[in-house]
C-alpha positions in Angstrom: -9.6 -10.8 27.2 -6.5 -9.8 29.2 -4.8 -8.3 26.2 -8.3 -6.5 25.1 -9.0 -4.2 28.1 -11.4 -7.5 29.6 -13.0 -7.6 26.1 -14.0 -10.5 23.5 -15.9 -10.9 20.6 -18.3 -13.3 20.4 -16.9 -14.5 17.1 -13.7 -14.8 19.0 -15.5 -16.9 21.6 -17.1 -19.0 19.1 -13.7 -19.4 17.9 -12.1 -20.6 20.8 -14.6 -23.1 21.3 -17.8 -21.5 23.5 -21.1 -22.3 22.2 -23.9 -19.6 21.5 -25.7 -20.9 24.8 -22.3 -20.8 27.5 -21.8 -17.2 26.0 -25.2 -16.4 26.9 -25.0 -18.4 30.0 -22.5 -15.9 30.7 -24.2 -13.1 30.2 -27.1 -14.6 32.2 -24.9 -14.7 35.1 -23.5 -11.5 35.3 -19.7 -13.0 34.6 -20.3 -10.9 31.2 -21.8 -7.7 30.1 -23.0 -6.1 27.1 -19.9 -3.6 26.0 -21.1 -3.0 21.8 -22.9 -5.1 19.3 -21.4 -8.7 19.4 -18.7 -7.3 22.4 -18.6 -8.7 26.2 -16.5 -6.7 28.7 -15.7 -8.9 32.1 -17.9 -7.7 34.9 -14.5 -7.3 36.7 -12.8 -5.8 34.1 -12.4 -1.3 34.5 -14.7 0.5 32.2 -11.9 2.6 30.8 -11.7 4.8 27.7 -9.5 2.5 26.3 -11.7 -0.2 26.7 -14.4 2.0 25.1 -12.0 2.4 21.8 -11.1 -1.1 22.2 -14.9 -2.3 22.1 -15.9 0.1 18.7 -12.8 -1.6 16.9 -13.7 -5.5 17.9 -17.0 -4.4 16.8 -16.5 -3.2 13.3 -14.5 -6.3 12.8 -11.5 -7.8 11.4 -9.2 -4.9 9.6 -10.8 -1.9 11.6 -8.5 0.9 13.1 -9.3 3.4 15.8 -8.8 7.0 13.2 -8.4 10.3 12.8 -9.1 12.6 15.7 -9.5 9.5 18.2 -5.7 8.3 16.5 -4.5 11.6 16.8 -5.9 11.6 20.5 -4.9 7.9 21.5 -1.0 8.6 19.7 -1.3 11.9 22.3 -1.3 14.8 19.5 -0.5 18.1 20.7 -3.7 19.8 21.1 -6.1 16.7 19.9 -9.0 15.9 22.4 -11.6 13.3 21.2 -14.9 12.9 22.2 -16.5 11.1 19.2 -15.0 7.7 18.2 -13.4 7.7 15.0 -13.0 4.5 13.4 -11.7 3.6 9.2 -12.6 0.2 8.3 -12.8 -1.7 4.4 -15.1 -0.1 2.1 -17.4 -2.9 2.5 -17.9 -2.6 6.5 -20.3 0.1 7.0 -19.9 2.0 10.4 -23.4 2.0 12.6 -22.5 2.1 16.1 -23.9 5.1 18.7 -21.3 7.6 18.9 -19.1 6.8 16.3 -18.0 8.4 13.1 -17.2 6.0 10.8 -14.5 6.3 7.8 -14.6 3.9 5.0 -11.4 3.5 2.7 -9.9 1.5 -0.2 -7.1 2.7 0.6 -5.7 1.0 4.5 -2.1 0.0 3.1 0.2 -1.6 6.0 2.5 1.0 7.0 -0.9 2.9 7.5 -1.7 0.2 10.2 -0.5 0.9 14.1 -0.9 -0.3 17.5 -1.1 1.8 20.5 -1.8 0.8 24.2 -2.6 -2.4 22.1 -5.5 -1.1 20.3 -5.2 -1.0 16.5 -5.0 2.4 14.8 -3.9 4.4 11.9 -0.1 4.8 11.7 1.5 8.2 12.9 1.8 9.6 8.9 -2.0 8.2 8.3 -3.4 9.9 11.0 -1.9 13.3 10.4 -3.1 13.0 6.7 -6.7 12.0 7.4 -6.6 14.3 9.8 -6.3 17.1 7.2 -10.1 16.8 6.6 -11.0 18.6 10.3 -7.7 21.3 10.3 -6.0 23.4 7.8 -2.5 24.3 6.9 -2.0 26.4 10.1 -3.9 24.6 12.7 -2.2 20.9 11.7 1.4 22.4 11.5 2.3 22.9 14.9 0.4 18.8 15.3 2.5 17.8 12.9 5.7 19.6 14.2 5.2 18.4 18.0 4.8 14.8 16.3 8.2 15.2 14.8 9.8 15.8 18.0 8.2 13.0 19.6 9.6 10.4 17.0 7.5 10.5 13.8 9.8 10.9 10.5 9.0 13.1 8.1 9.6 10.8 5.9 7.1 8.2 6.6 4.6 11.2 6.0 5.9 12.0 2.6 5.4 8.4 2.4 1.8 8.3 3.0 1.1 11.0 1.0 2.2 9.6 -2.0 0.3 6.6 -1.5 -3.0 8.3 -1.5 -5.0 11.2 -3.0 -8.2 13.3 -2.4 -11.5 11.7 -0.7 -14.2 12.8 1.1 -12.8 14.3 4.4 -9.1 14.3 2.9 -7.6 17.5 1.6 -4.2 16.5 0.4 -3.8 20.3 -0.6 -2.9 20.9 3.3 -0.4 18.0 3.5 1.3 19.1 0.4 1.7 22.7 1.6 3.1 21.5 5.1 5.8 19.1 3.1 6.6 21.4 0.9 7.7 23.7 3.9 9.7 21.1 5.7 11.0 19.5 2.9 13.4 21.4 0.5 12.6 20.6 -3.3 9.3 19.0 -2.4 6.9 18.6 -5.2 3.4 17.4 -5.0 3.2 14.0 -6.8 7.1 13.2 -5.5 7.7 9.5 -4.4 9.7 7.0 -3.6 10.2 3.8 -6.0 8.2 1.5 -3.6 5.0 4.6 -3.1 4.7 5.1 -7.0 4.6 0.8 -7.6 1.8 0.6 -4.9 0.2 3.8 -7.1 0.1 3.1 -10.0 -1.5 -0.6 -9.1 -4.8 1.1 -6.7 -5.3 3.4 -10.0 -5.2 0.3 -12.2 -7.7 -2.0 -10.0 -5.3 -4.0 -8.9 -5.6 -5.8 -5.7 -2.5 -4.2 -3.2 0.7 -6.2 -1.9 1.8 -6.5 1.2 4.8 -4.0 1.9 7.5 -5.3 3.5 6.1 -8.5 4.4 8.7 -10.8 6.3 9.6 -14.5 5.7 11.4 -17.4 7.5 13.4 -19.3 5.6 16.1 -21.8 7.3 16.2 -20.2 10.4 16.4 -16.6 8.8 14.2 -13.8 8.6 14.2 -11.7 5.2 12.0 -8.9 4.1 10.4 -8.3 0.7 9.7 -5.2 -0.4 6.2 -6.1 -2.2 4.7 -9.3 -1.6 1.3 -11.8 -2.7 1.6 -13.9 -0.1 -1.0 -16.8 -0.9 0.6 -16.8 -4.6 4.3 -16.8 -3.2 5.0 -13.7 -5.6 7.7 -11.3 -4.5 8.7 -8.3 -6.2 12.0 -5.9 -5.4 12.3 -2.9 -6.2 15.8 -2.4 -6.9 16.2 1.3 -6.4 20.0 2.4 -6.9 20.0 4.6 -4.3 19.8 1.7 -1.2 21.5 -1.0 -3.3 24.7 0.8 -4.1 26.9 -1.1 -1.6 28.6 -4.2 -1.6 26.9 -5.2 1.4 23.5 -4.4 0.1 24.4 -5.8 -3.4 25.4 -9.8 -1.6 22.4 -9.4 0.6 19.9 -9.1 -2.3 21.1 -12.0 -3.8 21.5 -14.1 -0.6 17.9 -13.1 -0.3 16.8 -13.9 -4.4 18.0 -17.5 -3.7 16.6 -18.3 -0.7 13.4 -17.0 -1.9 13.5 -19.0 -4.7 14.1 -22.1 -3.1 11.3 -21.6 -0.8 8.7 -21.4 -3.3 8.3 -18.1 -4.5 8.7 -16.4 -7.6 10.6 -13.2 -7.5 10.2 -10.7 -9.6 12.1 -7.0 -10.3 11.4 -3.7 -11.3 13.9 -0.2 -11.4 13.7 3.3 -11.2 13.6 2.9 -14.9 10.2 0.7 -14.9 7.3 3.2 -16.2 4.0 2.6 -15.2 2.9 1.1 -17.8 4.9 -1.3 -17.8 4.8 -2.0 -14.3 0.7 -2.3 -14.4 0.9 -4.4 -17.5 3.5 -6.8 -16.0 1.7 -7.2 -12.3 -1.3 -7.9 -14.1 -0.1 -11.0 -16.5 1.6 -12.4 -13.3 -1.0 -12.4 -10.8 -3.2 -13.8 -14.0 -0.7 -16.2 -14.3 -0.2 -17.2 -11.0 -4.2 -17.6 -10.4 -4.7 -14.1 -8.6 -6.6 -12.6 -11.1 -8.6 -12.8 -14.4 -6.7 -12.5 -17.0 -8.2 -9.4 -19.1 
């Protein structure tokens, strides 16, 4: 409750041990109050605003961030003043809370997830695209601008556009108009090796990796680019441009074998990999592996 602005979830309590009847107990006695559907606040604990944000995201449940103008708002946005609560959660959580807009995507990869002031949120990139959907071309420029001072890389932005595409209350027509005046050569579509894998996957129905998702192995820590977890398949993308050194080069393979001897089954694609080929090959593996039905 400490780390949650005084906050816990009843499934959280049940989870820690407290029966139905000490949580009401609890309640009874004043030690607890009422802060959202299945949400207690400490009677001692401030009612702050970021307990407020805090309480809306316990509520939704497990994978919901804190979105859009409330992100843009809690990662202090120039110019961005929330009142409504803005929440995106998995398309199968549906949003009914009092005073709170809520956002449902497909599409919540991890470099779109964030923390700030320890609530979870959308990412710095994320939140500027979603955000597209409430400001145009020349109100979000100077947001995004004043972000890029304050540390967010355009990059990560190109990033997150590439990963996603139109939807109700996202105009990716503003986001590619502010790249392509900020980055030279930019064309809409344009993406990275690791972006256009995780692409081409979401169009095919495939079920999403993890992105650089980190192991232990032997006292090590190593990083694969795409990752199944629960099936211990990992897949590199073995673009030339940040494997042309020596360095790089003995590190990948350092990292192949230790893999390997852990359990999982690596797998590799290129620059030269076309998307066909990369749909057609994720699918027979995860089939293979147990992670889907084969077709």
């Amino acid at each position: 409750m400490a780390r949650q602005y005084g906050l816990i979830a009843r499934n959280q309590a049940l989870g820690l041990g407290l029966s139905p009847d000490q949580i009401d107990r609890r309640v009874t006695a004043g030690e607890w109050r009422i802060a959202r559907r299945g949400v207690y606040a400490a009677m001692a604990a401030p009612a702050t605003r970021e307990q407020a944000l805090m309480a809306v995201v316990l509520a939704i449940g497990e994978g919901a961030l804190l979105s859009h103008r409330s992100a843009g708002s809690l990662w202090r946005f120039r110019g961005i003043d929330a009142d409504l609560i803005e929440v995106s959660a998995a398309l199968e959580r549906r949003v009914d809370l009092d005073g709170v807009v809520g956002h449902r995507s497909c599409l919540l990869f991890d470099e779109d997830r964030g923390r700030q002031r320890g609530i979870p949120v959308t990412s710095k990139a994320r939140t500027i695209v979603d955000l597209t959907g409430s400001y145009g071309a020349k109100q979000l420029g100077p947001i995004l601008d004043d972000a890029l001072r304050h540390g967010l890389r355009l990059r990560d932005v190109h990033r997150c556009a590439g990963r996603l595409g139109p939807a109700p209350g996202r105009r990716m027509s503003v986001i590619y108009a502010l790249l392509a005046t900020r980055l030279d050569g930019y064309e809409p579509g344009d993406s990275d090796l690791e972006t256009r894998v995780i692409r081409v996957r979401i169009a095919a129905g495939l079920p999403p990796p993890r992105q650089q998702y980190r192991v232990r192995i032997a006292g090590r820590t190593y990083k694969i680019d795409l990752a199944y977890p629960g099936l211990r398949i990992a897949i590199e993308l073995d673009g030339w441009d940040s494997h042309s050194t020596r360095t790089a080069f003995d590190y990948d393979r350092s990292r192949a074998n230790a893999l390997v001897l852990a359990g999982w089954t690596l797998f590799r694609f290129t620059s030269t990999s076309t998307d066909s080929e990369v749909v057609a090959f994720v699918r027979a593996a995860l089939a293979a592996f147990g992670g889907l039905t084969a077709a």
